[in-house]
C-alpha positions as CSV (number, residue, x, y, z in Angstrom):
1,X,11.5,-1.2,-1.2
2,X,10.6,-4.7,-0.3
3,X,7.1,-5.8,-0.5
4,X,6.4,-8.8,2.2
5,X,2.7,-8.8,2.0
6,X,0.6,-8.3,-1.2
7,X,-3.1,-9.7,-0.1
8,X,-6.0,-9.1,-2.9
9,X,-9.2,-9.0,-2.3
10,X,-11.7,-12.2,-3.1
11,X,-14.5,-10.8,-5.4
12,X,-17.3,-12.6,-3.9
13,X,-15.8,-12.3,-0.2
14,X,-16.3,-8.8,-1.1
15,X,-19.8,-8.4,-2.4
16,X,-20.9,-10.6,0.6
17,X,-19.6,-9.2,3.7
18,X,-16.7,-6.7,2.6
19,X,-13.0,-7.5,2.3
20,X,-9.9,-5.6,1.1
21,X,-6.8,-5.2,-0.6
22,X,-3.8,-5.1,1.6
23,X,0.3,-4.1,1.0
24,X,3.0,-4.6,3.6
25,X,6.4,-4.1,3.4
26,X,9.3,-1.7,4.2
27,X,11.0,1.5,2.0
28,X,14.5,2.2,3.2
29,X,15.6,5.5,1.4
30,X,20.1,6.0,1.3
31,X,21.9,9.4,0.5
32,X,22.9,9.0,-2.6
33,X,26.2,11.0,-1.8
34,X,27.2,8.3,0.8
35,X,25.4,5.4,0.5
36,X,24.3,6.0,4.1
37,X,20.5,5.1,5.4
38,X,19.0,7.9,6.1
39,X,15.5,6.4,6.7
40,X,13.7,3.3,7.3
41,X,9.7,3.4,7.3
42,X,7.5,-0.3,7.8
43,X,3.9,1.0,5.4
44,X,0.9,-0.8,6.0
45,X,-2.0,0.1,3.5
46,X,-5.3,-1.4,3.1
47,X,-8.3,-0.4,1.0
48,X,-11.5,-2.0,1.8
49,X,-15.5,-1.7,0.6
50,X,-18.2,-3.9,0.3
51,X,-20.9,-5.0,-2.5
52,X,-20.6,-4.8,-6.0
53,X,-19.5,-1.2,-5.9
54,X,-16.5,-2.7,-4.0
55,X,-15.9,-4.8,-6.2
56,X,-15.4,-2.5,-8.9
57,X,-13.4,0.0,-6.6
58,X,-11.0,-3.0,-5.8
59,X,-10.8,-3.9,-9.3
60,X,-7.0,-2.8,-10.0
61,X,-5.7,-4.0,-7.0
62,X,-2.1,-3.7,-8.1
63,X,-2.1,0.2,-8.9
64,X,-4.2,0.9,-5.9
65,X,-2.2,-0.3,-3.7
66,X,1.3,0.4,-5.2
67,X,0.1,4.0,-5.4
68,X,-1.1,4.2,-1.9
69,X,2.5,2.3,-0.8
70,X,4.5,5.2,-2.5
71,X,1.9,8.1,-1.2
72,X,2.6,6.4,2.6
73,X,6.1,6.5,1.9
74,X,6.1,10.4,0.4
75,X,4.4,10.9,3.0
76,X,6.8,10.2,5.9
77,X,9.9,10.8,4.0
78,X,9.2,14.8,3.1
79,X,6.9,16.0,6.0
80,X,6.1,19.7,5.9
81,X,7.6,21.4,8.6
């Protein structure tokens, strides 16, 4: 995994007008077996609210949005077929 965006949101930006937390980067998953890529996914995740109950909501920025960079990546990588 390699993280090239980790944006978190301003506490009074947020009660004011709204902002949010934001993650970018890129999760390249190898077989294990041969070293070979097998899959390489760009995740973009952003969690936004406004007021102080955004506030609170935003207030573990790091686990939110680590969390929601793994789910994205689960996701993609094992899709029911």
């Amino acid at each position: 995994v390699e993280i090239s965006e980790f944006k978190r949101a301003n506490a009074a930006t947020t009660v004011l007008v709204g902002s949010s937390n934001v993650i970018k980067g890129s999760a390249k998953l190898y077989d294990p077996a041969s070293n070979e890529l097998v899959a390489d996914y760009d995740i973009t995740r952003s969690f936004g609210a406004g007021g102080l109950l955004g506030v609170a909501m935003m207030s573990q920025a790091e686990e939110q949005m680590s969390d929601a960079f793994g789910d994205e990546v689960c996701k993609r990588a094992f899709v029911r077929r």
